[in-house]
PAMARDO-32897 format. One line per field, with one value per residue: x, y, z of N, C-alpha, C, CB in turn. Coordinates in nm, 3 decimals. Glycine has a CB too. Example, Ala and Ser with C-alpha at 12.3 -4.5 7.8 and 13.67 -1.06 7.14 Angstrom:
BEGIN
n.px: 1.319, 1.285
n.py: -0.569, -0.225
n.pz: 0.780, 0.708
ca.px: 1.230, 1.367
ca.py: -0.450, -0.106
ca.pz: 0.780, 0.714
c.px: 1.320, 1.290
c.py: -0.330, 0.003
c.pz: 0.780, 0.787
cb.px: 1.131, 1.408
cb.py: -0.447, -0.060
cb.pz: 0.905, 0.572
! end
This chain:
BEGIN
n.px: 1.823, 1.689, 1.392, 1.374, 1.572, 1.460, 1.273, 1.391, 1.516, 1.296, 1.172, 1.403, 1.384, 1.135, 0.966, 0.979, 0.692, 0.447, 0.259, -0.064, -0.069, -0.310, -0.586, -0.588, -0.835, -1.124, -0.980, -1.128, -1.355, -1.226, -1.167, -1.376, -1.466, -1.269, -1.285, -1.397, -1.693, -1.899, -2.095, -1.934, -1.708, -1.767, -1.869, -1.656, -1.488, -1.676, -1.648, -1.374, -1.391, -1.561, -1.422, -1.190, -1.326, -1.400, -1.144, -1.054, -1.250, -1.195, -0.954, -1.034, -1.155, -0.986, -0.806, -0.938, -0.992, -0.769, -0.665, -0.869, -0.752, -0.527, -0.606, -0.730, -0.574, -0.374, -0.540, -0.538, -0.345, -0.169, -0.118, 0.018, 0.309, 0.306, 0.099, 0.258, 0.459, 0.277, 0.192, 0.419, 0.349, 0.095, 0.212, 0.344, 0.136, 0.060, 0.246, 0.228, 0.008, 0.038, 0.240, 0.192, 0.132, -0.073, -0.146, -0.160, -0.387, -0.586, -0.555, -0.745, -0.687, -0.501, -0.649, -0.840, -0.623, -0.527, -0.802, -0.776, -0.573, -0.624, -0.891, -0.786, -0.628, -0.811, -0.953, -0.755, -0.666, -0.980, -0.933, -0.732, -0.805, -1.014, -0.870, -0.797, -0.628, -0.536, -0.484, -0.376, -0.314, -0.159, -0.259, -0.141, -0.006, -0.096, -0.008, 0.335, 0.369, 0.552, 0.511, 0.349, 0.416, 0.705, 1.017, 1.103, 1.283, 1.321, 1.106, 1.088, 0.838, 0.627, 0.397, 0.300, 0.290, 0.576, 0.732, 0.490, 0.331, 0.436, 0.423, 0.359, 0.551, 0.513, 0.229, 0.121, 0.002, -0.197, -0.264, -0.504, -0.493, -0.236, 0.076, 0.153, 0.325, 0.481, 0.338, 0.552, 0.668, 0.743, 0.836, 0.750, 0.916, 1.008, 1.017, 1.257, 1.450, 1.370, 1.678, 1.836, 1.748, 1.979, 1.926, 1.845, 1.992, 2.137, 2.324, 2.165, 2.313, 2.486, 2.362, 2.125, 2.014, 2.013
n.py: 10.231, 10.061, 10.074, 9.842, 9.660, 9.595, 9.428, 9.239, 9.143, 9.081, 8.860, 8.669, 8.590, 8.479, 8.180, 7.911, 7.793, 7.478, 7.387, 7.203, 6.828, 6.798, 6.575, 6.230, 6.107, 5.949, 5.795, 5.887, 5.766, 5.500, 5.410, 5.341, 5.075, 4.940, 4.858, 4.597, 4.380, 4.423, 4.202, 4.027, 4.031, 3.943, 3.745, 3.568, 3.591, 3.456, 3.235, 3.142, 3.172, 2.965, 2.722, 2.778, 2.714, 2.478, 2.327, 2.357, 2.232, 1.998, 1.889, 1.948, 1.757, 1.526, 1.573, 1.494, 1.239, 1.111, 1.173, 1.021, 0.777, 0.758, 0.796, 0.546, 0.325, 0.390, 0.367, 0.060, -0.056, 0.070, -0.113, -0.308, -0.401, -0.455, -0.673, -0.826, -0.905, -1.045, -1.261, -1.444, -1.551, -1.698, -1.905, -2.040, -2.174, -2.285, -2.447, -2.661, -2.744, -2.928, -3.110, -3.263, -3.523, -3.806, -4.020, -3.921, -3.709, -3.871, -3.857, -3.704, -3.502, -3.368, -3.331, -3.097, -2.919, -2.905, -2.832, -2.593, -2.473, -2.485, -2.328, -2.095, -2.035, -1.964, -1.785, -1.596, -1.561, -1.440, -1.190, -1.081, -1.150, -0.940, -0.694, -0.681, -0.889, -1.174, -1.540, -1.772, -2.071, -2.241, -2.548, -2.877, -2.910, -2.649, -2.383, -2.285, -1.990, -1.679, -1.421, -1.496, -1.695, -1.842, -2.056, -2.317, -2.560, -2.843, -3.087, -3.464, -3.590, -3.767, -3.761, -3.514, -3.219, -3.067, -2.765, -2.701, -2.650, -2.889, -2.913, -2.763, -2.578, -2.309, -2.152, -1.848, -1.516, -1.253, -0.880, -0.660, -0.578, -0.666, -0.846, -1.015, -1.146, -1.453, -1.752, -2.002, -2.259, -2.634, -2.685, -2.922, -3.144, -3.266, -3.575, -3.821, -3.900, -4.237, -4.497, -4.590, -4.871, -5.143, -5.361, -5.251, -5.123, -5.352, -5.528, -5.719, -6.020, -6.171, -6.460, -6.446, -6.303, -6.489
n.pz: -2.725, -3.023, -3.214, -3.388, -3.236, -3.001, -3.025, -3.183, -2.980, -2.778, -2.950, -2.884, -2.652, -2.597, -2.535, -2.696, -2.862, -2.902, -3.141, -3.079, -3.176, -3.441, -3.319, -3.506, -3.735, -3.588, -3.341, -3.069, -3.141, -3.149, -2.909, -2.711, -2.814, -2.773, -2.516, -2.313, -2.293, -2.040, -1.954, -2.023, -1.923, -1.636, -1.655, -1.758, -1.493, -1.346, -1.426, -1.344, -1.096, -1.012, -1.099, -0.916, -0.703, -0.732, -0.783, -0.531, -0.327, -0.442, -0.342, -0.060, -0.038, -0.121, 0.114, 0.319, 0.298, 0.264, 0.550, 0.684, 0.610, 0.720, 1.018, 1.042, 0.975, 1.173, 1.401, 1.371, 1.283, 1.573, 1.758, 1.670, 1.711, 2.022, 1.988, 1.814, 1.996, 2.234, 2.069, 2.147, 2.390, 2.317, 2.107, 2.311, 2.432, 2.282, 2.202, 2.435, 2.475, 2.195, 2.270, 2.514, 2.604, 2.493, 2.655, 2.913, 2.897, 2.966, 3.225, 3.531, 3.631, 3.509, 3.230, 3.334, 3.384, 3.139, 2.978, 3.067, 2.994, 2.713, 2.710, 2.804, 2.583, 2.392, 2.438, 2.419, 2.178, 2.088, 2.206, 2.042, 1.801, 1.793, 1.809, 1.527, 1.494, 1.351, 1.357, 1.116, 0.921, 0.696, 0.460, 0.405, 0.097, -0.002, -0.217, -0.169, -0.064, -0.064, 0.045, 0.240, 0.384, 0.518, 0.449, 0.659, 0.618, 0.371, 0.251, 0.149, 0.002, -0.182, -0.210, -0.258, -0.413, -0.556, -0.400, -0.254, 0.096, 0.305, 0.549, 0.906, 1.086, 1.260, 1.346, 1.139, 1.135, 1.071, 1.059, 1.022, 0.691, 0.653, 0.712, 0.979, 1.122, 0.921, 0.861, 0.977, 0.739, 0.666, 0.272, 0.040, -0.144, -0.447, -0.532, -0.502, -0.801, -0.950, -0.915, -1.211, -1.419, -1.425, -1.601, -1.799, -1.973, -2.060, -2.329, -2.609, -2.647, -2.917, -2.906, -2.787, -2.990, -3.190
ca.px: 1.799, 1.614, 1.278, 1.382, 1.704, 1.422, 1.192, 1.506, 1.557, 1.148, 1.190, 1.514, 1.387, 0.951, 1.003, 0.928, 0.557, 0.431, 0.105, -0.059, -0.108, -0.470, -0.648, -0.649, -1.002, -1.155, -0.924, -1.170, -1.440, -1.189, -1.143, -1.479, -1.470, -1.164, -1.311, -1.454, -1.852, -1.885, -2.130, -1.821, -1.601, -1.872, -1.901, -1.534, -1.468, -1.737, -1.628, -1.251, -1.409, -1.651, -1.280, -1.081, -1.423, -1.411, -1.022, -1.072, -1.336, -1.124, -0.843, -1.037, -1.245, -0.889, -0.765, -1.028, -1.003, -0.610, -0.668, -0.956, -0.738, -0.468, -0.649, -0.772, -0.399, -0.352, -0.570, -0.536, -0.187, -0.098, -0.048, 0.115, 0.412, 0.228, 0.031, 0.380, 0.523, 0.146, 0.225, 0.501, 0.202, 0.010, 0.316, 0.379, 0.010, 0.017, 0.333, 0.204, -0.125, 0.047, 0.364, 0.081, 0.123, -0.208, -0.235, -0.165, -0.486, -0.676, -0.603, -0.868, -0.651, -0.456, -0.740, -0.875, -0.521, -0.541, -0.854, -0.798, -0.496, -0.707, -0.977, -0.699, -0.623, -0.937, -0.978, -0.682, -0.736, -1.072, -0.897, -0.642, -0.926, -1.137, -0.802, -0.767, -0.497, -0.598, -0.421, -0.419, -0.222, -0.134, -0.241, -0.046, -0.041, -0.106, 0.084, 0.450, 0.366, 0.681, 0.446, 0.269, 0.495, 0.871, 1.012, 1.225, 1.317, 1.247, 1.050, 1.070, 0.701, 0.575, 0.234, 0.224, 0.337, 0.659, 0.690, 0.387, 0.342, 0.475, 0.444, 0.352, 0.573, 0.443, 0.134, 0.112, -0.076, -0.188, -0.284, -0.547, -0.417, -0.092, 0.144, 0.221, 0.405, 0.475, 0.384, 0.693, 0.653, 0.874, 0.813, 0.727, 1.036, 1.017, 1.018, 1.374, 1.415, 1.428, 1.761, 1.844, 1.717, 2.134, 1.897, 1.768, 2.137, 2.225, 2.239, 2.166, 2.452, 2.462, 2.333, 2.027, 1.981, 1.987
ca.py: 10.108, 10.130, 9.960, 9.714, 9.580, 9.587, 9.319, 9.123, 9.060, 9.003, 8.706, 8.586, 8.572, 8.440, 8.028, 7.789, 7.708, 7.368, 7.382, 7.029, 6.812, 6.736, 6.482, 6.165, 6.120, 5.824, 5.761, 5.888, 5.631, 5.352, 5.344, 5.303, 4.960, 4.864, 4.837, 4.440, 4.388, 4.433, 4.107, 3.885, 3.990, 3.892, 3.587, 3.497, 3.600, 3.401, 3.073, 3.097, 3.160, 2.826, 2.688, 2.764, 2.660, 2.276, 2.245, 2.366, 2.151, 1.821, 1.932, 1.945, 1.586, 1.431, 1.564, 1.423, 1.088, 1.087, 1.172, 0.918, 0.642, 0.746, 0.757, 0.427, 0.287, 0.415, 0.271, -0.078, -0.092, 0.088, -0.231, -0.404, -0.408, -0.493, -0.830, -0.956, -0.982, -1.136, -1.440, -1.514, -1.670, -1.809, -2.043, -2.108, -2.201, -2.425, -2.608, -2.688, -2.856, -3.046, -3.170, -3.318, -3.667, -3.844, -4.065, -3.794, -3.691, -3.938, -3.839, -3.602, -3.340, -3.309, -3.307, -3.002, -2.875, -2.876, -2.752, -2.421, -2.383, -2.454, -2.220, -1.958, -2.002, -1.932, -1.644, -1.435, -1.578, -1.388, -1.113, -1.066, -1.099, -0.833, -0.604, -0.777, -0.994, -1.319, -1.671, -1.867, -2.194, -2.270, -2.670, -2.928, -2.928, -2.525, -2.373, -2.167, -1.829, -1.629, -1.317, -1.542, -1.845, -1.863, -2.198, -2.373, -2.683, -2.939, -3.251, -3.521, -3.609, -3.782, -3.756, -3.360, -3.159, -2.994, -2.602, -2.748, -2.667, -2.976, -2.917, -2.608, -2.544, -2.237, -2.061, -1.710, -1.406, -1.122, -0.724, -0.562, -0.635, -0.706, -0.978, -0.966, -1.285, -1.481, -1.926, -2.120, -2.433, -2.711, -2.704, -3.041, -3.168, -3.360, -3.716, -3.859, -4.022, -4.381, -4.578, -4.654, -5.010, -5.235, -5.438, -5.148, -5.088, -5.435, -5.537, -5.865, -6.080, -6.273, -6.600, -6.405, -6.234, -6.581
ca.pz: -2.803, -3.149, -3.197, -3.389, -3.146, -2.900, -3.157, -3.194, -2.807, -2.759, -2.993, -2.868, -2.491, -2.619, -2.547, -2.834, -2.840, -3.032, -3.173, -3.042, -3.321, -3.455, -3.302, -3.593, -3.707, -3.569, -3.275, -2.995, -3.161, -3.149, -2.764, -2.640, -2.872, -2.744, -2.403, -2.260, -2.253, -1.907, -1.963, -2.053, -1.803, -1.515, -1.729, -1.737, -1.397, -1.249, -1.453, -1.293, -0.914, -1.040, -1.134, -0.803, -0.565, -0.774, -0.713, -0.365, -0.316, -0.489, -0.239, 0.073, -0.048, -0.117, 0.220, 0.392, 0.291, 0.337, 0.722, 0.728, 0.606, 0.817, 1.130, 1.043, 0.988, 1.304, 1.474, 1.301, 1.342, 1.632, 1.890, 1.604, 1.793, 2.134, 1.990, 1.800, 2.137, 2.266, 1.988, 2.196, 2.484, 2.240, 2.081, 2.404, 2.465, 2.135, 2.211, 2.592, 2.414, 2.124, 2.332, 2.548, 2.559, 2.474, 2.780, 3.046, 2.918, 3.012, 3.436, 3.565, 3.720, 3.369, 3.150, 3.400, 3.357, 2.941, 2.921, 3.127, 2.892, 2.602, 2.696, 2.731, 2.436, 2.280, 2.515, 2.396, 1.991, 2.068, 2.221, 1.961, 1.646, 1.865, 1.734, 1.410, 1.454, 1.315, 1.275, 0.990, 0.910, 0.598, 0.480, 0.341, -0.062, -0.031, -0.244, -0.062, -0.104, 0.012, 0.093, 0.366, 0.451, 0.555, 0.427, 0.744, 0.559, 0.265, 0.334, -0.007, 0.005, -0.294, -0.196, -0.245, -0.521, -0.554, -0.400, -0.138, 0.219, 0.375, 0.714, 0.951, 1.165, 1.383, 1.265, 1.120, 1.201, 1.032, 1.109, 0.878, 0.555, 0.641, 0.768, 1.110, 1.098, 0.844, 0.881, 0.931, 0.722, 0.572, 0.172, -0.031, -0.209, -0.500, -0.488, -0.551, -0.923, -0.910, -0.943, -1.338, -1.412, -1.494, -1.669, -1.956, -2.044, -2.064, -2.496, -2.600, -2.719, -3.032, -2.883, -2.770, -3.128, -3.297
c.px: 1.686, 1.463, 1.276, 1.488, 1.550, 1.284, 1.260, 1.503, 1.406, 1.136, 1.265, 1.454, 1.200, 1.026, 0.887, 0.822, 0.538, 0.312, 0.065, -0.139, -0.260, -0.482, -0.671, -0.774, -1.023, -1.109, -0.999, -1.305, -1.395, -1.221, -1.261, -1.506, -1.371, -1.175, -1.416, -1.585, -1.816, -1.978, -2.061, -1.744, -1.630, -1.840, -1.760, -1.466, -1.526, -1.706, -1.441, -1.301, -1.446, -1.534, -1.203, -1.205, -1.432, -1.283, -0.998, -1.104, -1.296, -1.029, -0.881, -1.097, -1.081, -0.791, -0.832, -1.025, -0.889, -0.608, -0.779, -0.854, -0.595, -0.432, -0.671, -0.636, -0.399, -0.385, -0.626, -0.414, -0.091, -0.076, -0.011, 0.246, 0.350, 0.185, 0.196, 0.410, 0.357, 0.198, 0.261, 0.392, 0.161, 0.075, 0.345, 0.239, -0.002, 0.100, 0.324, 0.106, -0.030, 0.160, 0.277, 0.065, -0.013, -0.259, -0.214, -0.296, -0.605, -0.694, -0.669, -0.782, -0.564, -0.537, -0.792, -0.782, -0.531, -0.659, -0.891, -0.703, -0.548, -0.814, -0.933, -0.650, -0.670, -0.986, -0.898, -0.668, -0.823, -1.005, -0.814, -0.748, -0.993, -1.035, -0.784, -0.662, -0.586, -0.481, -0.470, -0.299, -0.223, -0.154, -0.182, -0.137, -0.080, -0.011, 0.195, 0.384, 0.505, 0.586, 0.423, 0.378, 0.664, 0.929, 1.147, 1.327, 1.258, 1.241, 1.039, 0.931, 0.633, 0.447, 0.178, 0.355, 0.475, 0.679, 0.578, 0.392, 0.361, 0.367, 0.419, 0.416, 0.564, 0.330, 0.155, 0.030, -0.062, -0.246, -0.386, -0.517, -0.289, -0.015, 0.199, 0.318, 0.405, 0.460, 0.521, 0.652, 0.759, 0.763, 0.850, 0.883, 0.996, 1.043, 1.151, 1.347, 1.434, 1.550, 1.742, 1.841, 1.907, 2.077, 1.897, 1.862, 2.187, 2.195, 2.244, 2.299, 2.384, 2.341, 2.172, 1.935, 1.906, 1.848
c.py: 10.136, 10.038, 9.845, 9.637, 9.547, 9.421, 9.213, 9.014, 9.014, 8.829, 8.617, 8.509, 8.494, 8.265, 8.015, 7.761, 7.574, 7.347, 7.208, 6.979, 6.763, 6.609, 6.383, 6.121, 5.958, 5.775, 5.822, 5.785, 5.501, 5.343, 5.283, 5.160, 4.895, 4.775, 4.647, 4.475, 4.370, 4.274, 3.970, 3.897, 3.931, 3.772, 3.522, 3.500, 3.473, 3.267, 3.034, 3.106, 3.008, 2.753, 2.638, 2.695, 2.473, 2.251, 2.280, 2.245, 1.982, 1.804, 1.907, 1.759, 1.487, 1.437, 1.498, 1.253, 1.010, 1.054, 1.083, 0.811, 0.633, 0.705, 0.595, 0.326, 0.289, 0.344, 0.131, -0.134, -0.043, -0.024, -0.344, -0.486, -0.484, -0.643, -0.888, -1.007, -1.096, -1.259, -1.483, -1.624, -1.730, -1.909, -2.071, -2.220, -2.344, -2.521, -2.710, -2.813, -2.964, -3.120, -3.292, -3.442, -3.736, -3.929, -4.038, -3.732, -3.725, -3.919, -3.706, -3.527, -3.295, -3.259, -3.149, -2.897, -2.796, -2.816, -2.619, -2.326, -2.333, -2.349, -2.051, -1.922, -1.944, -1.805, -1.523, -1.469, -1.452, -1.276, -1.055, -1.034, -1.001, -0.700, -0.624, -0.817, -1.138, -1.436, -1.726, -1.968, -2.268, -2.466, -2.710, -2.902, -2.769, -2.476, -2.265, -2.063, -1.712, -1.490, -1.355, -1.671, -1.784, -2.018, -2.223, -2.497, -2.721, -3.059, -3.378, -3.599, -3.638, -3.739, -3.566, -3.330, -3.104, -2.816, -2.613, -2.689, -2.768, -3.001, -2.782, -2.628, -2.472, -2.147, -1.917, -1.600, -1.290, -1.004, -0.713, -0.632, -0.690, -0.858, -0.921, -1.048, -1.401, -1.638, -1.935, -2.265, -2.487, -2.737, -2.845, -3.028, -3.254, -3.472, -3.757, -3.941, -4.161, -4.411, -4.629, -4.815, -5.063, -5.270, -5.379, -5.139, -5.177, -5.480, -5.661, -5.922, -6.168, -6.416, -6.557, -6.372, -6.335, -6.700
c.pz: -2.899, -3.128, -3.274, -3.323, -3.020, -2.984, -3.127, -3.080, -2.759, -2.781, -2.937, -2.661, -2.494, -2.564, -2.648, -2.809, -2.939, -3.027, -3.170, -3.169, -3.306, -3.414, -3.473, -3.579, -3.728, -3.443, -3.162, -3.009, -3.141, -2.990, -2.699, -2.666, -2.839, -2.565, -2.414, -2.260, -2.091, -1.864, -1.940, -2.004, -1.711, -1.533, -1.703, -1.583, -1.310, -1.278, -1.400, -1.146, -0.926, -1.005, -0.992, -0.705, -0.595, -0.721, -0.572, -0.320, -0.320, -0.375, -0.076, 0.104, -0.002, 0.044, 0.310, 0.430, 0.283, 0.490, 0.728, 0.728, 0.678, 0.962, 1.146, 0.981, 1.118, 1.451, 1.443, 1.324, 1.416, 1.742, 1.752, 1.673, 1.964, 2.069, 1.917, 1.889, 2.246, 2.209, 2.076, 2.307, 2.427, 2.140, 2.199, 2.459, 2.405, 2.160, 2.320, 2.511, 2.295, 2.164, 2.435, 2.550, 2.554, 2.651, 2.904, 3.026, 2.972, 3.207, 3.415, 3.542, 3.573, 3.239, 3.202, 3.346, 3.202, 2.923, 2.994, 3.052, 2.745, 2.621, 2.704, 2.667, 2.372, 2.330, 2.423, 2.241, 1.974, 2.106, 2.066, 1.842, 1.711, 1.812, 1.634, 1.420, 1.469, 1.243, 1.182, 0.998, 0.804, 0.561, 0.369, 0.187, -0.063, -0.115, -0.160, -0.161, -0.013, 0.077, 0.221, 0.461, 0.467, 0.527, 0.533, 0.679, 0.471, 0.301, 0.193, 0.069, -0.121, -0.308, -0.255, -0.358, -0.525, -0.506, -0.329, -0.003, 0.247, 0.511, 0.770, 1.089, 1.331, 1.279, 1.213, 1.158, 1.140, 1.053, 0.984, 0.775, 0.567, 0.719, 0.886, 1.156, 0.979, 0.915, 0.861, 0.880, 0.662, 0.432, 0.140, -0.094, -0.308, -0.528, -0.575, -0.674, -0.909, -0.975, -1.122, -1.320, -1.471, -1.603, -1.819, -2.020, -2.094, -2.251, -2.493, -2.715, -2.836, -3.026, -2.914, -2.910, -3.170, -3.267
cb.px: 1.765, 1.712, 1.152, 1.378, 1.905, 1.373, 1.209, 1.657, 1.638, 1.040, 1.233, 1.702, 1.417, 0.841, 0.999, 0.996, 0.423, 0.505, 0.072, -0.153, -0.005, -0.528, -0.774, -0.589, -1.110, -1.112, -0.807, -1.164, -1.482, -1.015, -1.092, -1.590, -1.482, -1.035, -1.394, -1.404, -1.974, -1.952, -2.167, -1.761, -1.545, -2.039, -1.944, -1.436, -1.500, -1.875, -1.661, -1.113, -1.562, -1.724, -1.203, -0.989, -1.633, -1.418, -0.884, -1.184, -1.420, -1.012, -0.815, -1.149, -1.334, -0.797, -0.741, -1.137, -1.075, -0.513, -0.700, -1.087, -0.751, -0.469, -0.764, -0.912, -0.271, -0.396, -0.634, -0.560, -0.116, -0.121, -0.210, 0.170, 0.476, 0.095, -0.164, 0.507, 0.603, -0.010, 0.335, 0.620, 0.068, -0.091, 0.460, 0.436, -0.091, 0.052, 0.483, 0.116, -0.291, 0.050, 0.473, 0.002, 0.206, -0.209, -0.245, -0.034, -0.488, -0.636, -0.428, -0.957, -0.516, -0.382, -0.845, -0.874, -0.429, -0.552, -0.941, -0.755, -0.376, -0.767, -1.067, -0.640, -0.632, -1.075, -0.906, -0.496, -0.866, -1.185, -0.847, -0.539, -1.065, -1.173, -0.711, -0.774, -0.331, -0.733, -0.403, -0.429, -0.241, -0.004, -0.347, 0.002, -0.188, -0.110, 0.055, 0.686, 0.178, 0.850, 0.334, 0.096, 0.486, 0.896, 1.026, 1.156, 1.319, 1.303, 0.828, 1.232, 0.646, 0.585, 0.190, 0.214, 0.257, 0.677, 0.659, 0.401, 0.267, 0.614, 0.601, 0.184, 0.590, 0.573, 0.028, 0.108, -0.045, -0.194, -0.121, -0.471, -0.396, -0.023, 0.262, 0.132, 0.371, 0.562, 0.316, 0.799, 0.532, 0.960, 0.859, 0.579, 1.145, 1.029, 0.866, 1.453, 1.493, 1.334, 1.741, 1.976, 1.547, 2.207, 1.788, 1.704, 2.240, 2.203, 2.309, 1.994, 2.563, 2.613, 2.384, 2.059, 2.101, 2.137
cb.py: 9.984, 10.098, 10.010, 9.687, 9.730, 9.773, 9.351, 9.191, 9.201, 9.073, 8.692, 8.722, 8.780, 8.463, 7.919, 7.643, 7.813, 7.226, 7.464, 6.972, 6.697, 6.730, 6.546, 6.084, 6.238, 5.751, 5.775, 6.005, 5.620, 5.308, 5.447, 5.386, 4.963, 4.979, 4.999, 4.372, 4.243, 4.600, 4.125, 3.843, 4.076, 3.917, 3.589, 3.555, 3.717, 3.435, 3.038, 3.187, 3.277, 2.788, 2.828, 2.938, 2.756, 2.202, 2.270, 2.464, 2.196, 1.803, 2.098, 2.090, 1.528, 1.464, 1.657, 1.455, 1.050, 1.233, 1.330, 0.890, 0.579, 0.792, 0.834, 0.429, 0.398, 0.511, 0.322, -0.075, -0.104, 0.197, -0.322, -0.325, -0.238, -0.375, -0.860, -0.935, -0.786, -1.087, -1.485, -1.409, -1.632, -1.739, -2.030, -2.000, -2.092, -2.388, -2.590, -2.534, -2.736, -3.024, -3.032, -3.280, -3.749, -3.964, -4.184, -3.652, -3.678, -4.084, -3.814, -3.586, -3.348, -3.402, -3.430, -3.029, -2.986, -3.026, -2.814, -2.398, -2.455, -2.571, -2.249, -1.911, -2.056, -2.052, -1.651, -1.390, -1.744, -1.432, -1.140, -1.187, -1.229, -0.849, -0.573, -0.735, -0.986, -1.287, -1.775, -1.781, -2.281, -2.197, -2.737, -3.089, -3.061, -2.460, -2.363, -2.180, -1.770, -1.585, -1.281, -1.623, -2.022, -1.831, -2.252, -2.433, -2.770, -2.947, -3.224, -3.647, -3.503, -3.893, -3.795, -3.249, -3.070, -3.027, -2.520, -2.891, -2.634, -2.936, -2.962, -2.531, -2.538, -2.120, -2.049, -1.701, -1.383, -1.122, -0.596, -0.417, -0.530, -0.574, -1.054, -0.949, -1.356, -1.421, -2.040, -2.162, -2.487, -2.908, -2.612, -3.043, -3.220, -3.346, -3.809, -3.927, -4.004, -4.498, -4.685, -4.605, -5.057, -5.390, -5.488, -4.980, -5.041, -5.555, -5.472, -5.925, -6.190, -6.335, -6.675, -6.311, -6.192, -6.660
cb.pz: -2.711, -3.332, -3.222, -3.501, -3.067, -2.827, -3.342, -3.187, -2.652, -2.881, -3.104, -2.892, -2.375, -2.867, -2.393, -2.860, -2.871, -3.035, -3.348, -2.871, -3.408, -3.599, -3.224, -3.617, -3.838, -3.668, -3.303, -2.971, -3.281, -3.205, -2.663, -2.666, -2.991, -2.767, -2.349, -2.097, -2.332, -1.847, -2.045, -2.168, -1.740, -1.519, -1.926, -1.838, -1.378, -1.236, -1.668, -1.337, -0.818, -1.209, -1.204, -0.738, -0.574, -0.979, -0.784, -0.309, -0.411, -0.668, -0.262, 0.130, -0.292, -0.260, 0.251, 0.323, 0.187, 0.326, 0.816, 0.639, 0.453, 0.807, 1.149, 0.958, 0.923, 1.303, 1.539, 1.152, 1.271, 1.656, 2.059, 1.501, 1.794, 2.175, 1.855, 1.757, 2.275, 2.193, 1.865, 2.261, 2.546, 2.159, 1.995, 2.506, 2.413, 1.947, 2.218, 2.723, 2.299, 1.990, 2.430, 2.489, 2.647, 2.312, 2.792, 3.038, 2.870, 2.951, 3.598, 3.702, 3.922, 3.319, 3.155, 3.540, 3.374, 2.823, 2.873, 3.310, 2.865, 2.559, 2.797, 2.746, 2.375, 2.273, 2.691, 2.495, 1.954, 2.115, 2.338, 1.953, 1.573, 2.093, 1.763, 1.286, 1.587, 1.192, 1.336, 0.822, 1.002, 0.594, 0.514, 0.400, -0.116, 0.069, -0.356, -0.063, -0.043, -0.112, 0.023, 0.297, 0.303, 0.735, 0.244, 0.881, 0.624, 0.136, 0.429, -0.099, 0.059, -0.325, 0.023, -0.045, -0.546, -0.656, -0.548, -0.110, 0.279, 0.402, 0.762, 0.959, 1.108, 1.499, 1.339, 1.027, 1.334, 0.949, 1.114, 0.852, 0.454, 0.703, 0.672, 1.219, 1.205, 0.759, 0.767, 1.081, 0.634, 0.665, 0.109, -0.144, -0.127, -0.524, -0.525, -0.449, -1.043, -0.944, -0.829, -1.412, -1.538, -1.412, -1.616, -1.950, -1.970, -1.928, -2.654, -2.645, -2.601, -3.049, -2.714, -2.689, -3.232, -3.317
! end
């Protein structure tokens, strides 16, 4: 083999080198500027921790005062159920006293009688407000409130307004804020119109005229 066939095959078998291209000038000055003040990252960092520790913070306040007013639900209106069925004694209590004929009161041993019912009355009243359940009794000329009252009947009652309490039926009773029973009363009715006068209609005849 000659010396140049032996040249030829050197080249053919060297691999491709690629001269690396020049660094553009300026482009190892840019980066260092491209970098964050290490000042204002601290800075922005520390104002999103600030951030998440306030809505934490709102989060654990507002939980707090959920389960407070829960608990206190709870125990406000857990014997809800328990005193409705109680009422039932104490309408029985009320209708004993006002059924009561007046001059059965007047014998000893009945008077004794009435006021051991009446003072157990006032016993389990006090009991009952000692959980908050408290009567009320709507008076005449009040106005119906459907929230608080139940209307049993209409009573025509000139004396009182139209849409009135009438009459109270059985008292009401309410929980906390709420209604634990609603009054039964009979609503006022509007006072019937009077009868058209014959007379107003009647015209006068000629005779009359002249």
């Amino acid at each position: 083999m000659t010396d140049t066939h032996r040249a030829d095959a050197n080249a053919d078998a060297a691999p491709d080198t690629v001269e690396p291209a020049a660094a553009e000038p300026g482009a190892a000055e840019a980066a260092p500027a491209e970098r964050e003040d290490p000042a204002l990252a601290l800075a922005r960092e520390a104002s999103e921790l600030r951030d998440k520790l306030l809505r934490t913070l709102a989060e654990m306040e507002n939980l707090r005062a959920r389960t407070a007013r829960e608990v206190a639900d709870s125990r406000t209106y857990a014997v809800a159920s328990f005193a409705r069925d109680i009422l039932t004694i104490a309408d029985n209590m009320a209708r004993a006293l006002q059924t009561l004929r007046a001059e059965l009161k007047e014998n000893a041993g009945v008077k004794a009688l009435l006021d051991g019912v009446e003072l157990t009355e006032r016993e389990l009243l006090k009991v009952l407000d000692k959980h908050g359940v408290r009567k009320f009794e709507p008076q005449p000329g009040e106005k119906f409130d459907p929230n608080m009252h139940q209307a049993m009947y209409e009573v025509v009652d000139p004396s009182l307004p139209g849409g009135t309490v009438a009459q109270v039926v059985q008292a009401g009773y309410t929980i906390g804020e709420r209604i634990l029973r609603p009054a039964l009363v009979a609503v006022a009715k509007g006072a019937p119109k009077p009868p058209p006068d014959p007379s107003a209609n009647d015209t006068p005849s000629p005779d009359q005229l002249s």
